[in-house]
C-alpha positions in Angstrom: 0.0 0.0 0.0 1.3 3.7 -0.5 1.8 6.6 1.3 -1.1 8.9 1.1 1.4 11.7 2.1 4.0 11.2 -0.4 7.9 10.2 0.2 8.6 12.5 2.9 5.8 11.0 5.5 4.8 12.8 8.6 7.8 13.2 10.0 9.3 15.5 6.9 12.1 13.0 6.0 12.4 12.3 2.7 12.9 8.1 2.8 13.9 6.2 5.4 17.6 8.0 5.5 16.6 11.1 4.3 18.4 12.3 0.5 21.5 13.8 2.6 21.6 11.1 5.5 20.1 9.9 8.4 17.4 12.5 9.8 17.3 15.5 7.3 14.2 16.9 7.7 12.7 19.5 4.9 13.5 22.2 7.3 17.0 21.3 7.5 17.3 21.1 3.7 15.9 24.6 3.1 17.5 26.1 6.0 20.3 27.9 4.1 18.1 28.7 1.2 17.6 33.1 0.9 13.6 34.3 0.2 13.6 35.3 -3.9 12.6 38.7 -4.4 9.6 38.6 -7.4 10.6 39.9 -10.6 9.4 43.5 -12.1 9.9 44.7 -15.4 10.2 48.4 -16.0 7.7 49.6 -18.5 6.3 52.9 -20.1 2.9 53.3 -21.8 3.0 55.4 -25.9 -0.3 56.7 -24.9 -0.1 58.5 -21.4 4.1 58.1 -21.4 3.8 56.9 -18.0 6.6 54.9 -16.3 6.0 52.0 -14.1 7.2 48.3 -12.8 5.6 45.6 -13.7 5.1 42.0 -12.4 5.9 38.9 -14.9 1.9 38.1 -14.2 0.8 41.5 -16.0 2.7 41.0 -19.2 1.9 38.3 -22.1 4.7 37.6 -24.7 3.7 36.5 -28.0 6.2 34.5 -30.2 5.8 34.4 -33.9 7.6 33.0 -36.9 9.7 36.3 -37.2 10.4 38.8 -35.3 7.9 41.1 -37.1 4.9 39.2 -35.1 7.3 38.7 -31.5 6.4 41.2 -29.6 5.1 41.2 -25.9 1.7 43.1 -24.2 0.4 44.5 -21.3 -2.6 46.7 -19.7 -1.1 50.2 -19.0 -2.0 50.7 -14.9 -2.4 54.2 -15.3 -4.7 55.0 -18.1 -5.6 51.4 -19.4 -4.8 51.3 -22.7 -3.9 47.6 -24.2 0.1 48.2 -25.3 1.7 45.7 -27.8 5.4 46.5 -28.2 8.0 44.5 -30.3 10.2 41.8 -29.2 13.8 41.3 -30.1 15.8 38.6 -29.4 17.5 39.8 -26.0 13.9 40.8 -24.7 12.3 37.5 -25.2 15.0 35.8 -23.0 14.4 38.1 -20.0 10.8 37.7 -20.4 10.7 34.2 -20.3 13.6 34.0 -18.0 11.5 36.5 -15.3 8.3 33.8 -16.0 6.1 35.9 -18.4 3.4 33.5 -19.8 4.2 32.9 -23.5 2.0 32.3 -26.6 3.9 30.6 -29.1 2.0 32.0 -32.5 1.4 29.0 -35.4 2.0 29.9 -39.0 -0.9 29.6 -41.2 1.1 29.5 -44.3 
């Protein structure tokens, strides 16, 4: 029969010896780790040319064949226009490497 609660069991030890030894408990393993600051993207709107930082959840990045139709979105948080700006190469990797949702876009040709 298996463990309803996973490997780790109620005591927090992952298998009988732990993955480090005897005893490690989850709080033991994560003990050294620092708390990760969320990532913000600085952003400006064309429309009301305001400046802001935004969160990887308010941005969408759209990949397309070419980078003609790569480009990435957001809502602007001041005046709410919808802003679609373009994409290059070094901006895609920051997106996705800061965890920005992205739309891969299919050709239909």
């Amino acid at each position: 029969m298996s463990d309803p609660l996973g490997p780790s069991g109620p005591t927090g030890q992952c298998g009988p010896s732990g993955p480090s030894g005897p005893g490690m408990t989850a709080a033991t393993a994560f003990a050294g780790m620092r708390r990760v600051s969320p990532v913000v993207f600085k952003a400006g709107c064309p429309d009301c040319r305001g400046r802001f930082e935004l969160a990887a959840s308010a941005l969408r990045l759209a990949i397309g064949a070419t980078s003609r139709t790569t480009f990435y979105s957001f809502t602007c948080p001041e005046c709410g226009s919808a802003v679609r700006k373009p994409a290059g190469e070094r901006v895609v990797e920051l997106l996705t490497g800061g965890g920005v949702r992205t739309l891969r876009l299919h050709s239909t040709v």
